[in-house]
C-alpha positions as CSV (number, residue, x, y, z in Angstrom):
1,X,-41.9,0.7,15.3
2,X,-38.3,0.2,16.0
3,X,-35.2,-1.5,16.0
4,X,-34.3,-2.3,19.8
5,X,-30.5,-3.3,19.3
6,X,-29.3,-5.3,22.8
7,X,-25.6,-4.7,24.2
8,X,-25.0,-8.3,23.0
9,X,-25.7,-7.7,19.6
10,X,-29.1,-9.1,19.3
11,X,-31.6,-7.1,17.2
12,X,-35.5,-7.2,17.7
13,X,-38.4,-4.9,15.7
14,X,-40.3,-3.2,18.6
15,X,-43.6,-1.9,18.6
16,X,-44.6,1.2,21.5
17,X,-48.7,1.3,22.1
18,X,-50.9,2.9,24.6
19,X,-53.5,0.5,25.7
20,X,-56.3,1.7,28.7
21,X,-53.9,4.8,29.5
22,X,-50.5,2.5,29.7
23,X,-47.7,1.8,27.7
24,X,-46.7,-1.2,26.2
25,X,-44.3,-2.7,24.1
26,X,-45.1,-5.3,21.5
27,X,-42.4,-8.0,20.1
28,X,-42.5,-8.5,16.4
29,X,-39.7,-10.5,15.7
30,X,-35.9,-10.9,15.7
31,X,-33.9,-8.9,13.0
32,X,-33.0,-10.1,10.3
33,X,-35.0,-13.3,10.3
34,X,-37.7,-11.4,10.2
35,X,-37.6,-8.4,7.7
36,X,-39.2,-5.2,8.2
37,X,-41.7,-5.3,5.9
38,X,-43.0,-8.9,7.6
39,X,-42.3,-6.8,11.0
40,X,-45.1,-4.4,9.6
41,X,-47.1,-6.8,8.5
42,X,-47.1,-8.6,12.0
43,X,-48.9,-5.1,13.9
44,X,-51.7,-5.9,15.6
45,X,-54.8,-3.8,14.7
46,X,-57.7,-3.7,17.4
47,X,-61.6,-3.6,17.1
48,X,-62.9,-0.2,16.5
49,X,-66.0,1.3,15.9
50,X,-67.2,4.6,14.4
51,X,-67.8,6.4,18.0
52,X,-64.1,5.7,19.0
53,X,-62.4,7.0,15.8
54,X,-64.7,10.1,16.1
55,X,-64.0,10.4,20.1
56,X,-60.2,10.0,19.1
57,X,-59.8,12.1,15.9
58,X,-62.1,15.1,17.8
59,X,-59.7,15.0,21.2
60,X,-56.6,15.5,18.5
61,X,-58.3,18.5,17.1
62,X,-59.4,19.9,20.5
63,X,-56.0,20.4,21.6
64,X,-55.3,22.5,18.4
65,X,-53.7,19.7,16.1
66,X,-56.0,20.3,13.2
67,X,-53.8,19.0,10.4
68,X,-52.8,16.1,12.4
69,X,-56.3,14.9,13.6
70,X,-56.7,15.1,9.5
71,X,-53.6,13.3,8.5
72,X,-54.7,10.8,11.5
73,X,-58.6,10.5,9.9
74,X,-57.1,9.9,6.2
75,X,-54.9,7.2,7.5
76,X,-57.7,5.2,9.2
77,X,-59.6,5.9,5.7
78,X,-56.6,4.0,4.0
79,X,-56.4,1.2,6.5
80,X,-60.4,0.6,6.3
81,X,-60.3,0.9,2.3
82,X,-57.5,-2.1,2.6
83,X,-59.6,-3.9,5.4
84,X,-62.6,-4.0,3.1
85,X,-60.5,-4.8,-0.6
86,X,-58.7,-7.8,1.5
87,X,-62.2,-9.0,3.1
């Protein structure tokens, strides 16, 4: 996530993704009505399943990225914790 600041002075919280093999960019909202915490807060967060996380976390560590594929696999951990304490 970033801060895309436009030559006429306008601010807006950016989000790059890769969606299907292209790139995208995602609008969360115009700075500073909308703060970056609520910016955050506004991601979007996909259906996954257990054979796609697996897929993903095993292609990180194939191309020799050991600790990232684990930093990537504790994160998801966090975010399903949250998913499952919020309902």
């Amino acid at each position: 996530m970033y801060l895309q600041i436009d030559k006429s002075g306008a601010n807006y919280w950016r989000l790059n993704y890769r969606f299907a093999g292209k790139e995208k960019t995602l609008a969360l909202g115009v700075y500073p009505e909308v703060s970056r915490a609520a910016a955050l807060g506004r991601r979007p967060i996909a259906d996954i399943d257990t054979p796609m996380i697996l897929t993903i976390l095993k292609r990180i560590d194939g191309r020799g990225a050991r600790f990232t594929a684990h930093r990537v696999g504790s994160e998801i951990s966090r975010v399903c914790r949250f998913a499952i304490k919020e309902g």
